[in-house]
C-alpha positions in Angstrom: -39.4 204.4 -6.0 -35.9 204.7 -5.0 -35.4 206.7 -8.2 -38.1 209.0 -7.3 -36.8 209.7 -3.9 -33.1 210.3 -5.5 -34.3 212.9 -7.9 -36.4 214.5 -5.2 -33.0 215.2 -3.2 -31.1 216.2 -6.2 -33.7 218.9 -7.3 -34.3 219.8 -3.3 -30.4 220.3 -3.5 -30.1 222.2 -6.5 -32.4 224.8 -5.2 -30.5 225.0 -1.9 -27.2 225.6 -3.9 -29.1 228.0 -6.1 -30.3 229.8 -3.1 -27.1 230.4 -1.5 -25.4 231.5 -4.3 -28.0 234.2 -4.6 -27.9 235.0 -1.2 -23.6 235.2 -1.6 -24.2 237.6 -4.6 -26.5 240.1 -3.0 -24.7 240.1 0.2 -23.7 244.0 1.2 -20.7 242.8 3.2 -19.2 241.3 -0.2 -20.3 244.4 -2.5 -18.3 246.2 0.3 -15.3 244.4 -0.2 -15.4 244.2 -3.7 -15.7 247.9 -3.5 -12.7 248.1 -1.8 -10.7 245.8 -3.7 -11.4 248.2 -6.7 -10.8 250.9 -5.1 -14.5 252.6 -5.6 -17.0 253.9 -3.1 -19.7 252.4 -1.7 -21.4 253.1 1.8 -23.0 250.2 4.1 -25.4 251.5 6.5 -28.9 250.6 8.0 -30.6 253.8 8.4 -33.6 253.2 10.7 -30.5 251.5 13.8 -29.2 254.2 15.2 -27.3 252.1 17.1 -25.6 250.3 14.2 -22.2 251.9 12.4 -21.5 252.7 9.1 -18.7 250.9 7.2 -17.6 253.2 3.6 -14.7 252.4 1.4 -13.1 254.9 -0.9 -9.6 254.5 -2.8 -9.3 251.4 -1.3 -9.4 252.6 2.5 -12.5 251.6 5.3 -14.0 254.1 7.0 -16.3 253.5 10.1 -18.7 255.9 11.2 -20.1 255.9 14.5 -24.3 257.6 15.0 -25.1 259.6 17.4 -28.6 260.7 18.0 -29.0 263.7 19.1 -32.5 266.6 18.5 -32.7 269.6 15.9 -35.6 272.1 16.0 -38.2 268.9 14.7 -37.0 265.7 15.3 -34.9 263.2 16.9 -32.5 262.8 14.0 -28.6 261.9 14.1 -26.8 264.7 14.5 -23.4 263.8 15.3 -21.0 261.6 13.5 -17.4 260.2 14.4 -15.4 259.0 11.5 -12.1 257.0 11.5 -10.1 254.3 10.2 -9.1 250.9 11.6 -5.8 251.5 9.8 -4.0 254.6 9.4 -1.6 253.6 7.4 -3.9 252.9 4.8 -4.2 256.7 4.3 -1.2 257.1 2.3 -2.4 259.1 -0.8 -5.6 260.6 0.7 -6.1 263.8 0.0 -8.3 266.9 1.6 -10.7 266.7 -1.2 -11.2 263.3 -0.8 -12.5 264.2 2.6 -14.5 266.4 1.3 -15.7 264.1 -1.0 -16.9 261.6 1.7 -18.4 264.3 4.1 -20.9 265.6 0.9 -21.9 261.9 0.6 -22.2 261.3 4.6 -24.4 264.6 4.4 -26.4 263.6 1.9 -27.8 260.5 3.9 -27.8 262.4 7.1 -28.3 266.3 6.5 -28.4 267.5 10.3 -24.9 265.6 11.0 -21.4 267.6 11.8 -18.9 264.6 10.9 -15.8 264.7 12.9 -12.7 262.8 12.0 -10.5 261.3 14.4 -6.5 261.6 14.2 -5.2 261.1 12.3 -7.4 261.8 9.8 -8.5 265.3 11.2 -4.7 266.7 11.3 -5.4 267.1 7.4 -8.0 269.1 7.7 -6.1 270.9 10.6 -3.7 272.0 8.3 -5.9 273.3 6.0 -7.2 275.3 8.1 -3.8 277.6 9.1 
C-alpha cells in the first residue's frame, strides 16, 4: 500500500514539474527577453487592455509604449501612443530607420495611432527633419 501511495506522489509530481516547465517555455515575458538577448524584435502587448503598456525590443533595446484611447470617425480606438526607453544609453547605434522600422510595426497593430517618442529618442527624428 505504501508503494501504491509513493508512486501516486511521484507521477502527481512529475506532472507538476512537467506543467511548469511548459508554463516557463510559453511564458511572453521570457520570449521577450530572449528576444532581447538576441538582439531580434518581438512586441508584448494585450490588445483588448487599453490600460496595459506595451513592452518591444529591437537591437537589443526595450521600448515601452504607453495607450491612449482616444475616438476617430467610428470607434473608440487607441489613437495616441507615447514611446520611450527606460535607458537611454542603450540607444547607442540606433538609427532613424530603425525608428521607422518600429513605427510601421506599432501601425500595423494599431492603424489610427500617431506614436510620439520621448527625448531622447525624438531629437533623432528632430534632426531629420531640418
Amino acid at each position: 500500500m505504501i508503494v501504491l501511495i509513493f508512486r501516486l506522489l511521484l507521477i502527481i509530481a512529475i506532472i507538476f514539474l512537467l506543467y511548469t516547465a511548459y508554463q516557463y517555455l510559453i511564458n511572453p515575458k521570457r520570449k521577450l527577453e530572449l528576444a532581447k538577448d538576441r538582439k531580434e524584435f518581438f512586441l508584448l502587448d494585450d490588445p483588448e487592455t487599453i490600460k496595459k503598456n506595451f513592452l518591444l525590443t529591437y537591437k537589443g533595446i526595450l521600448f515601452e509604449g504607453e495607450k491612449y484611447l482616444g475616438t476617430t470617425e467610428q470607434s473608440f480606438d487607441v489613437i495616441t501612443i507615447i514611446v520611450h526607453t527606460h535607458n537611454p544609453s542603450s540607444l547607442k547605434g540606433l538609427e532613424r530607420n530603425d525608428l521607422y522600422f518600429l513605427e510601421k510595426e506599432i501601425l500595423i497593430r494599431y492603424p489610427n495611432a500617431k506614436i510620439e517618442w520621448k527625448y531622447p529618442i525624438n531629437r533623432l527624428l528632430i534632426l531629420d527633419e531640418h
